[in-house]
N, C-alpha and C positions, 0 to 999 in steps of 0.2 A: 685198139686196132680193129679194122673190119673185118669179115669173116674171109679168109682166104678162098682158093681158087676151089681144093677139094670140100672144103665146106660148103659152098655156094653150090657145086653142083650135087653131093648127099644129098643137100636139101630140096634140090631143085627135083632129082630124081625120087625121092620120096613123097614130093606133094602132086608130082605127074601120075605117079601110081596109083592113088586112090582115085580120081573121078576115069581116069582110063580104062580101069580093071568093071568101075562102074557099067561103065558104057560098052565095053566088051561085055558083059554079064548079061545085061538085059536087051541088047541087039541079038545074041546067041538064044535066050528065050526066045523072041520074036521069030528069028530063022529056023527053028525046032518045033513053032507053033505049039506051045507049051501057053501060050497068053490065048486063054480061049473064049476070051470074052472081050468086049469093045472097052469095059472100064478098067480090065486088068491093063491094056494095053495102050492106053491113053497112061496110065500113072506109070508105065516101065518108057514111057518116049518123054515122058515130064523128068522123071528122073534123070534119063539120058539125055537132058536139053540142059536139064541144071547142071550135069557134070561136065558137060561140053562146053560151059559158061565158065566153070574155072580154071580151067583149059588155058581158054580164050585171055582170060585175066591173067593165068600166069606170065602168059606173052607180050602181054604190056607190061608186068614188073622185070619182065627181063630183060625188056627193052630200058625201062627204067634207070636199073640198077648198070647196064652197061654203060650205058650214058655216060652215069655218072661217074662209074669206075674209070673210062676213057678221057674226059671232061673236064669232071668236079661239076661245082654251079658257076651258072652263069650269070654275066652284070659284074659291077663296079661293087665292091665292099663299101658300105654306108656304115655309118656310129647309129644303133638305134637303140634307144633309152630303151632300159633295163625294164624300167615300166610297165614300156609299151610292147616290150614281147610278154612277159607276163600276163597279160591282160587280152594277146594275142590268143595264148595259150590257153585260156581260162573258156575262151569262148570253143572249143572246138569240143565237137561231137564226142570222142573219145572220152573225154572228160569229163561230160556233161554230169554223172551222178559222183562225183568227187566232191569233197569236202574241204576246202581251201584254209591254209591258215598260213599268220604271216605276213607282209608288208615289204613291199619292193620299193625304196624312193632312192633319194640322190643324183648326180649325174656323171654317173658311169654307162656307161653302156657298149651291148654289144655287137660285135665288128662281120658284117654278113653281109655279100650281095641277095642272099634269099635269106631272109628270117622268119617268114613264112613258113617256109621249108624246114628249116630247121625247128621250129613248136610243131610242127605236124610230125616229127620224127620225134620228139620226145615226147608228144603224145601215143604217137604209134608204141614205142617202148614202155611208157606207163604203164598205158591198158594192157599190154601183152603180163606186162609182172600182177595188177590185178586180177588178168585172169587166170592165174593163180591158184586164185582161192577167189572164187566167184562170189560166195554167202557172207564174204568179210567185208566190214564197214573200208570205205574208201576214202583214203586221206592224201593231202598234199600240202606240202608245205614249202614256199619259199623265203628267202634271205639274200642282201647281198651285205658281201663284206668285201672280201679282197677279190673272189669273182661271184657268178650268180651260182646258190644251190639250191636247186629244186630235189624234194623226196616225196615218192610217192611210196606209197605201202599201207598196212593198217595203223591205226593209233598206236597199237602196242611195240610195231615196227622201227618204228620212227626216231626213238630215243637212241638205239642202237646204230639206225643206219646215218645218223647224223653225226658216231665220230669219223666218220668218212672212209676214201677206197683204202686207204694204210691199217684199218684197224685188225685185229687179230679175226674176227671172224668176216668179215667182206673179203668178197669171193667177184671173180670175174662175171661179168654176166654172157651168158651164150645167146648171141644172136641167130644163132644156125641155126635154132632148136626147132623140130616138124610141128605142122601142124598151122602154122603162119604164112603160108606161103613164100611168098619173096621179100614181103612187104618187112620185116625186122630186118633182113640184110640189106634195103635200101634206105631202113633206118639209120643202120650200123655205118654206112658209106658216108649219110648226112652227116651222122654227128662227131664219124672221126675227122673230116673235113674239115669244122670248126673246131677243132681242139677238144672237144668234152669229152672228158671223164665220166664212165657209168661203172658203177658196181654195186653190189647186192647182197644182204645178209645171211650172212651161211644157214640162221634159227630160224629167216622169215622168208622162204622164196619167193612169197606175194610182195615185193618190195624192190625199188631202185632209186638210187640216186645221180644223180648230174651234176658235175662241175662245169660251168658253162665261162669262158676266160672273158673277162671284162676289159676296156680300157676307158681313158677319160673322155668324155663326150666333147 
């Protein structure tokens, strides 16, 4: 399930807090002439440009996320080989220092009018569980059998988080959590959209996996 309505806005009001409180901070030196030189005061308006910038960003994932909550995605549902999102997925930026293992064939596949969309939400959700634990070797591994399972996490992760979301220590993952801005609740919108399953090891919080629902191509 996505993050509901109070969850969405905790986090909404906690990630507004920090660049606001910024920018009120160093506008209040400036108006107190406390900045008494040209270079203190160039780095307190740079500051205050860059928190004004995530400001700005939150307001497109809000727009985002409403969208999608009002919405869903948009377009016809297409079959695409299990493949060829894997291989979607492999190429994105979030992923880039990831360690792949694993082999995706047959002809199954899955059912999306954006499947774009949806590997840029599971990448989104990845990186978020490697960042973690930032200094840990980074792993992923997929399989298809009856749908796709992608896990991401450390090596040592991975054997545990592969008996799946039923198992005694797999634990819900929270998409609310601060510090992400909007972007893991418009992750959490994506992927409950298509049916997938995420959950994460109670021993290894640097760790997720995905149940992705497959049908016959």
């Amino acid at each position: 399930m996505p993050p509901n309505l109070a969850q969405v806005l905790n986090t909404l009001a906690h990630e507004i807090r920090t660049p606001l409180s910024v920018s009120q901070g160093y506008l209040k030196l400036f108006l107190d002439g406390r900045l008494t030189n040209v270079e203190d005061t160039r780095r307190a308006m740079e500051q205050t440009r860059q928190a004004l910038g995530a400001l700005a960003t939150l307001c497109v994932d809000m727009g985002k996320v409403s969208a999608l909550a009002e919405h869903g995605a948009k377009g016809v549902p297409a079959h695409v080989p299990a493949a060829e999102f894997i291989a979607n997925l492999r190429s994105l930026d979030e992923l880039k220092d990831a360690a792949w293992e694993g082999d995706v064939a047959g002809r199954r596949a899955i059912q999306s009018a954006n499947y774009r969309e949806l590997a840029q939400a599971v990448a989104i959700a990845a990186k978020a569980a490697f960042d973690e634990d930032r200094n840990a070797p980074r792993t992923l591994r997929a399989a298809d059998g009856g749908d796709l399972i992608v896990l991401a996490g450390t090596p040592v992760a991975l054997p545990s988080l592969q008996a799946g979301p039923a198992a005694p220590n797999a634990r819900a993952v929270d998409f609310a959590k601060g510090g992400k801005g909007l972007t893991l609740i418009w992750a959490a919108f994506v992927l409950d959209r298509h049916g997938v399953q995420t959950w994460t090891d109670a021993q290894h919080r640097a760790s997720i996996g995905f149940r992705i629902p497959l049908v016959q191509a």
